[in-house]
C-alpha atoms as one frame of an Amber mdcrd trajectory, in Angstrom:
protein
  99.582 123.847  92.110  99.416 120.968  90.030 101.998 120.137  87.897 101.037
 118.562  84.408 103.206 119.617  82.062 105.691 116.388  82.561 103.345 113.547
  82.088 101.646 115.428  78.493 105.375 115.566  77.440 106.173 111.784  77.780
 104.878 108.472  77.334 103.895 105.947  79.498 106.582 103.518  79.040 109.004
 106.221  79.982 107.150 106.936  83.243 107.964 103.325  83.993 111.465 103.500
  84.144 113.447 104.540  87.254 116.147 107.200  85.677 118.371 109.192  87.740
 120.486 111.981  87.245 123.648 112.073  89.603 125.859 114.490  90.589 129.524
 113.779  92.286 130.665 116.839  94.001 133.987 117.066  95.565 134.376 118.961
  98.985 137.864 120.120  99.546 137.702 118.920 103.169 138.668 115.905 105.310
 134.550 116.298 106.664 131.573 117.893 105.689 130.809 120.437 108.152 127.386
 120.620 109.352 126.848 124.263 107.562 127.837 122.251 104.422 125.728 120.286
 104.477 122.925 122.751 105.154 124.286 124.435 101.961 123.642 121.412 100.301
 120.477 120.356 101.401 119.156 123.469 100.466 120.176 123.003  97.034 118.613
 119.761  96.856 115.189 121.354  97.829 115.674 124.066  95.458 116.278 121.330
  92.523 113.463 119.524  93.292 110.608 122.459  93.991 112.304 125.025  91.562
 111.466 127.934  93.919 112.406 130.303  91.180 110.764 129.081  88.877 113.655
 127.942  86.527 114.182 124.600  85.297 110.670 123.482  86.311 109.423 120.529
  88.110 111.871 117.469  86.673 112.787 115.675  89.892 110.801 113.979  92.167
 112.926 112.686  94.511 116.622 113.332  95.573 118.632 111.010  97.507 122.413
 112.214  99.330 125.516 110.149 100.090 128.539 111.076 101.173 131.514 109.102
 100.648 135.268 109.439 101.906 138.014 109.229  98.769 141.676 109.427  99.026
 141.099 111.997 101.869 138.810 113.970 100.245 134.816 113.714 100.637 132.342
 113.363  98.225 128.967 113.702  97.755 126.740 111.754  95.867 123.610 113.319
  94.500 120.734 110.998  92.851 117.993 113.219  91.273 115.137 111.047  90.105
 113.836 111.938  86.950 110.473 111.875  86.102 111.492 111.200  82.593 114.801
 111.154  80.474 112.656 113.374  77.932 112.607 116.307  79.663 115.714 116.551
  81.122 118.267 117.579  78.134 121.592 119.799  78.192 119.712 123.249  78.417
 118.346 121.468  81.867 121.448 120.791  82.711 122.918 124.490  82.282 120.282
 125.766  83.695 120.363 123.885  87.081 124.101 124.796  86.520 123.810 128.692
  86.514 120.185 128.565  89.103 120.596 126.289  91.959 124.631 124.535  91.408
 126.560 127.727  91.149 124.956 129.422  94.278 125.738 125.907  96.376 129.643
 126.673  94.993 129.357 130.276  96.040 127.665 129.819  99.855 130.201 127.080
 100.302 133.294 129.199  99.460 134.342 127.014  96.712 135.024 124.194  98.734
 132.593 122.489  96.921 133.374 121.572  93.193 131.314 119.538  90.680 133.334
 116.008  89.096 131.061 114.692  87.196 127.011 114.128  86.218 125.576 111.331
  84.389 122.257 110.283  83.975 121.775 106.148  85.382 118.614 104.292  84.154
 118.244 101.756  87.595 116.572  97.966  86.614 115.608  97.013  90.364 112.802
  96.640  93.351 112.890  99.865  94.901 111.128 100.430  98.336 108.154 102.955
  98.392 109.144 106.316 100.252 107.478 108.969 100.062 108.449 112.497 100.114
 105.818 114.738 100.956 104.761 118.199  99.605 106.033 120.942 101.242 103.091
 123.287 101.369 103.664 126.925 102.237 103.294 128.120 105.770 101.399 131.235
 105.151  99.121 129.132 102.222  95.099 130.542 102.931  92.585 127.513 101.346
  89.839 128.782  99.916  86.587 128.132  97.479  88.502 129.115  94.285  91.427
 126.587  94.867  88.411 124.082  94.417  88.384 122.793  90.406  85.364 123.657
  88.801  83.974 126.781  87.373  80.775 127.158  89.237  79.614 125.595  92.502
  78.024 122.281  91.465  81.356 121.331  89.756  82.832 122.325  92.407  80.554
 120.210  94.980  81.345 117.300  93.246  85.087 117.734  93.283  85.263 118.526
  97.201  83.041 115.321  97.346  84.300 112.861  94.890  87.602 114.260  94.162
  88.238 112.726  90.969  84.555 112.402  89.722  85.648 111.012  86.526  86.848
 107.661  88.059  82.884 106.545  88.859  82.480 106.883  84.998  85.399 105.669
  82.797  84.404 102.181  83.913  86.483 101.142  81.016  89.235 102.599  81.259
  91.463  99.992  83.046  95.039 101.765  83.475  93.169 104.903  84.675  90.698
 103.333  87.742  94.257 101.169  88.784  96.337 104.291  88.961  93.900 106.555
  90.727  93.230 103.452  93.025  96.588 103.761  94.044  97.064 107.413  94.462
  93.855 107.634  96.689  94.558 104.557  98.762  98.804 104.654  99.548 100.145
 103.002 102.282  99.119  99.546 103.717  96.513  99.850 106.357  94.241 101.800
 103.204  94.283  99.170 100.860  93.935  96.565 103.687  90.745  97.706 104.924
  89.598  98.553 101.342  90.213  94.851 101.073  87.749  93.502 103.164  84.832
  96.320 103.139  84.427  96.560  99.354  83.168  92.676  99.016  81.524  93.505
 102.659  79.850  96.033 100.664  78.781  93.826  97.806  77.364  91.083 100.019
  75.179  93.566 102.074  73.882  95.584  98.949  72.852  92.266  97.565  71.247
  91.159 100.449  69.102  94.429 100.375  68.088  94.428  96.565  67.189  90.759
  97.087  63.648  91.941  98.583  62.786  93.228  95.431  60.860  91.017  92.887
  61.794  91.996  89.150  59.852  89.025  87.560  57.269  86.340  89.312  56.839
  86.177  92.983  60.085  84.302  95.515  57.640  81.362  96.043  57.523  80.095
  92.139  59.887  78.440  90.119  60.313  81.494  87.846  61.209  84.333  90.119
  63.863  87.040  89.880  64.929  89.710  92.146  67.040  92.813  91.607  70.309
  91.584  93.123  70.165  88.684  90.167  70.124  91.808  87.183  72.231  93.346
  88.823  74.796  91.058  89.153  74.210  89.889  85.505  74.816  93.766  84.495
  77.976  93.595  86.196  79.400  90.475  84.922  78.817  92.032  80.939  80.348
  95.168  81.875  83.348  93.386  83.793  83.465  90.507  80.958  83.415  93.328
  78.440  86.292  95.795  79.951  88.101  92.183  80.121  87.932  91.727  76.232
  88.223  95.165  75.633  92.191  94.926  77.539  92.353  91.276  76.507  93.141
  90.071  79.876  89.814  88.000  80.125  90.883  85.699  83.466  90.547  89.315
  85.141  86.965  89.431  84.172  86.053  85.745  85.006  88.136  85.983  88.326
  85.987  89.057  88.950  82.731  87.774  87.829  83.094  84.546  90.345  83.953
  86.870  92.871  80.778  89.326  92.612  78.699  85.441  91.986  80.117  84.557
  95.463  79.297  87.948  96.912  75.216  87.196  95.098  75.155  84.225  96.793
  75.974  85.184 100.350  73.710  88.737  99.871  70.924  86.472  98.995  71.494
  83.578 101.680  71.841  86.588 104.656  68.367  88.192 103.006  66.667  84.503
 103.064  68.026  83.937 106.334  67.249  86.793 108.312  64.090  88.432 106.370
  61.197  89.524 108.348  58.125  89.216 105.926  55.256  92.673 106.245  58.679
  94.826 106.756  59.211  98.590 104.853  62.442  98.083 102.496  64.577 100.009
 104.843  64.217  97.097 106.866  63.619  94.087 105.431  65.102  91.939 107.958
  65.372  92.097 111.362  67.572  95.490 112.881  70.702  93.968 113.878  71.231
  91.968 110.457  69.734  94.973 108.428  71.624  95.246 104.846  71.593  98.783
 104.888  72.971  99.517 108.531  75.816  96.694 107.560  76.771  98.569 104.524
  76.550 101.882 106.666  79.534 100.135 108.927  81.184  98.965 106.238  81.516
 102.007 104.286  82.626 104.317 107.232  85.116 101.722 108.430  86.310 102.279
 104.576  86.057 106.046 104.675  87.973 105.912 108.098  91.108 104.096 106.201
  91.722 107.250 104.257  92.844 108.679 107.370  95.810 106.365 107.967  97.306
 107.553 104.495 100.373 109.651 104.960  98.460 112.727 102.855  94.767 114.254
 102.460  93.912 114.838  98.871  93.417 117.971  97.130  89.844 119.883  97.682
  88.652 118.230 100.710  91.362 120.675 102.764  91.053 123.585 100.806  93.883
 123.803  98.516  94.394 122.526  95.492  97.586 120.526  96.596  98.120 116.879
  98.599  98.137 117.686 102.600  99.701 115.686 105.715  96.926 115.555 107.898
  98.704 116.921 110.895  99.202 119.689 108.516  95.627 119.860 107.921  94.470
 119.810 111.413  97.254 120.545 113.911  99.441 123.586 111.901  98.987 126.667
 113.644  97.827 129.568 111.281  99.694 132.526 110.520  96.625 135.129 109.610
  93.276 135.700 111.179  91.755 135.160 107.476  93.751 131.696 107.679  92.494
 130.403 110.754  88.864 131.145 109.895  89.031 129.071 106.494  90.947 126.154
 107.900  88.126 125.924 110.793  85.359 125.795 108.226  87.134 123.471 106.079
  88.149 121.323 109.001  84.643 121.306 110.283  83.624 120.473 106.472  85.744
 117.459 106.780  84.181 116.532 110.095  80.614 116.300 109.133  81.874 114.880
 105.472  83.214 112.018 107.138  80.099 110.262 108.109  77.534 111.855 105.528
  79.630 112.499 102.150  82.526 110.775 102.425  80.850 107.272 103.667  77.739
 107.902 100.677  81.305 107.933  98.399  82.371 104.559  99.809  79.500 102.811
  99.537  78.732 103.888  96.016  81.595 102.915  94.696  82.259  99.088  95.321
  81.121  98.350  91.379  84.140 100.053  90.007  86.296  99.242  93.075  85.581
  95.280  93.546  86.743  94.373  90.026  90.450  96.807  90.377  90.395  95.219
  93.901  90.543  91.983  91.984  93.006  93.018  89.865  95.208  93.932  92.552
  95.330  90.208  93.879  95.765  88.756  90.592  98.650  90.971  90.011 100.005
  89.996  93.289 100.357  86.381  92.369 101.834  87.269  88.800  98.962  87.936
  86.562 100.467  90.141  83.484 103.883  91.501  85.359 105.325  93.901  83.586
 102.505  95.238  83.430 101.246  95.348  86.598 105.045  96.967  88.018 105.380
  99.465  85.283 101.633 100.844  86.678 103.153 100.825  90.414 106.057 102.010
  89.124 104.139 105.340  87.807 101.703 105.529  90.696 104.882 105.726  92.990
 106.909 107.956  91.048 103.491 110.578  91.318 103.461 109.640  95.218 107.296
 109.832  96.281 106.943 113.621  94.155 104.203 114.714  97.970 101.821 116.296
  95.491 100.253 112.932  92.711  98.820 114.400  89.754  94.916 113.114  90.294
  95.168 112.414  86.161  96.788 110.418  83.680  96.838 110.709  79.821  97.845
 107.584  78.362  95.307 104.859  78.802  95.102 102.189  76.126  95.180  98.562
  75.419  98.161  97.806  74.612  99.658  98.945  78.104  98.447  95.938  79.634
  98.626  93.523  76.633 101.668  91.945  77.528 103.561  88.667  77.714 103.388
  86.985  81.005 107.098  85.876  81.055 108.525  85.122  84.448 109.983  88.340
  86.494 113.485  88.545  86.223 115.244  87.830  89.689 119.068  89.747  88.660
 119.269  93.700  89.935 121.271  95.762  87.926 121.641  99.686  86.839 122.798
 100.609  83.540 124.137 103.854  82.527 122.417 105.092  79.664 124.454 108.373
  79.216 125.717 108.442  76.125 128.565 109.599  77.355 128.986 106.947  79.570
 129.586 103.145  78.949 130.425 101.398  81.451 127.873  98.752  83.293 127.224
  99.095  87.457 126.235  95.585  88.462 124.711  96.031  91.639 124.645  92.925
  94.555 121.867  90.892  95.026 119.941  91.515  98.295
């Protein structure tokens, strides 16, 4: 299931941070012994996916250490916090008295606990995910789908988060679910190229049609011209509306260069007395080159580590080895993974590639975005947003919504990036500075 309750309970700014909560346990041993450490890994799974439903879903990541001291090992245990906020002293008993005290128990009492503080960490972090461990015996089914009848629920299989073709203004929102539905490199690459591919081609084929005076006069528009004109308001608009208005003019000469080459490849190539679903000759044909273009774009979704929620089924992220390969456990299992697998199939080149082409006038401007904040445009901005999209795709199962979309997360000063790493300890039981080396 989804888990919401986190991000309603905290702000933004906090889901920007990287906070952890460690744990030093002591083992009274001169090595961990490999049924130790099975002890402990299982602990660290039962922190993270609270199996018994105890202290809830707080973590989203957990990374182990062990360390030799004075002849003793220890073991270093870095819970990542989704947020400070909801992690307090009751969440500390609790994971005390649930998951802690039955690692002590299984391991005889070799294991103690030292210490816990809770470490806010300044620094780049690499992107590792850690994916949702779904259960073996899970049956997908229509229900899992989100909607309360079957249209709603159409449009969710299809779109999965239909929202994101309407809130064209909402900036933080169509950046983070950008993210979430596109991680990993070879996704966004592709995405890259085929959304302006997209642009040129469905130019090119609303060039054909005459909006005002005839191609042959001095007056003449077509369709591609107002709709490249409605574009550029809505783009310049969003741009004032999140005061970041080089965004908008980088995105408006972008979709002018796009006009321009859909119009040339229309001039060049027409074929006058042709139907509109051709109007040049085949093998330059707009709408066959945005057919390639947007399957080569819905075939990119493939090479992301996980299959979102609804088109397999469940209501949960999905490896796709999972999604294809597991073996089921129950006759009723293996019937509803084969239709939804088959659903997938034929969705691929129908659905999912209608999705992709429809698209590229929400997704050319974030794609824009995205380069800009490459090369520095509004920073802190621009990590704090990766920093929440990766703290949702490190947890295996990104929440497909956010809450907090305004303004003022991206109005920001464009000060250089500081180069120093550093963690501080923010405890307040603790005071002391870790300066960590520079790579």
């Amino acid at each position: 299931m989804q888990q919401e309750g986190a991000e309603k309970c905290v702000d933004y700014d906090d889901l920007a941070k990287i906070i952890i909560f460690r744990q030093n346990l002591t083992v009274a041993s001169e090595t961990v012994e490999p049924w130790l450490t099975a002890h402990v890994d299982q602990y660290v799974q039962n922190a993270l996916n609270d199996p018994d439903g105890k202290i809830g879903v707080i973590f989203y990541r957990a990374v182990v250490s062990k360390n030799a001291v004075q002849g003793k090992q220890e073991i270093d245990i870095d819970f990542h916090l989704i947020s400070q906020k909801i992690f307090g002293d009751e969440e500390k008993k609790k994971l005390m008295t649930s998951y802690l005290s039955q690692l002590m128990l299984n391991s005889n009492n070799i294991i103690t606990l030292k210490s816990e503080r809770v470490i806010e960490i300044v620094k780049e972090d690499r992107r590792e995910p850690v994916f949702h461990f779904a259960d073996s015996a899970e049956v997908p089914g229509y229900s899992k789908i989100k909607g309360g009848n079957f249209i709603t629920k159409f449009f969710h299989y299809w779109l999965i988060i239909p929202p994101v073709q309407w809130r064209f203004f909402d900036l933080v929102y169509q950046l983070y679910t950008f993210d979430i539905m596109h991680f990993g490199f070879i996704s966004k690459f592709v995405h890259f190229f085929t959304i302006p591919t997209n642009v040129v081609f469905s130019m090119s084929f609303l060039a054909q049609f005459s909006i005002f005076g005839k191609s042959d006069e001095e007056l003449w528009l077509n369709a591609s011209t107002i709709f490249l004109l409605f574009l550029v308001i809505m783009y310049m608009t969003a741009s004032f509306v999140w005061r970041c208005w080089e965004w908008g003019v980088a995105t408006s000469v972008v979709l002018f260069v796009c006009w321009m080459g859909g119009n040339m490849w229309y001039w060049t190539f027409m074929v006058e007395g042709n139907p509109w679903y051709n109007p040049t000759c085949l093998w330059a044909n707009p709408i066959i080159g945005s057919y390639l273009a947007s399957i080569a774009q819905a075939g990119s979704h493939m090479c992301s580590p996980q299959l979102p929620p609804y088109i397999t089924g469940n209501d949960h992220w999905e490896s796709l080895p999972v999604f294809f390969c597991q073996k089921s456990t129950s006759t009723e299992q293996l019937v509803k993974r084969l239709c939804f697998r088959l659903m997938a199939i034929l969705s691929y080149p129908t659905l999912s590639t209608a999705v992709s082409w429809f698209s590229w006038p929400h997704l050319i401007g974030i794609e824009v975005f995205y380069i800009l904040g490459g090369i520095g445009f509004k920073p802190k901005f621009f990590q704090d947003l990766l920093r929440v999209a990766e703290k949702e795709e490190r947890s295996g199962n990104a929440g497909l919504h956010i809450t907090h979309v305004r303004p003022s997360d991206v109005i920001d000063s464009c000060s250089p990036i500081k180069s120093e790493n550093y963690q501080l300890l923010v405890d307040e039981s603790c005071t002391i500075d870790m300066p960590v080396d520079k790579d």
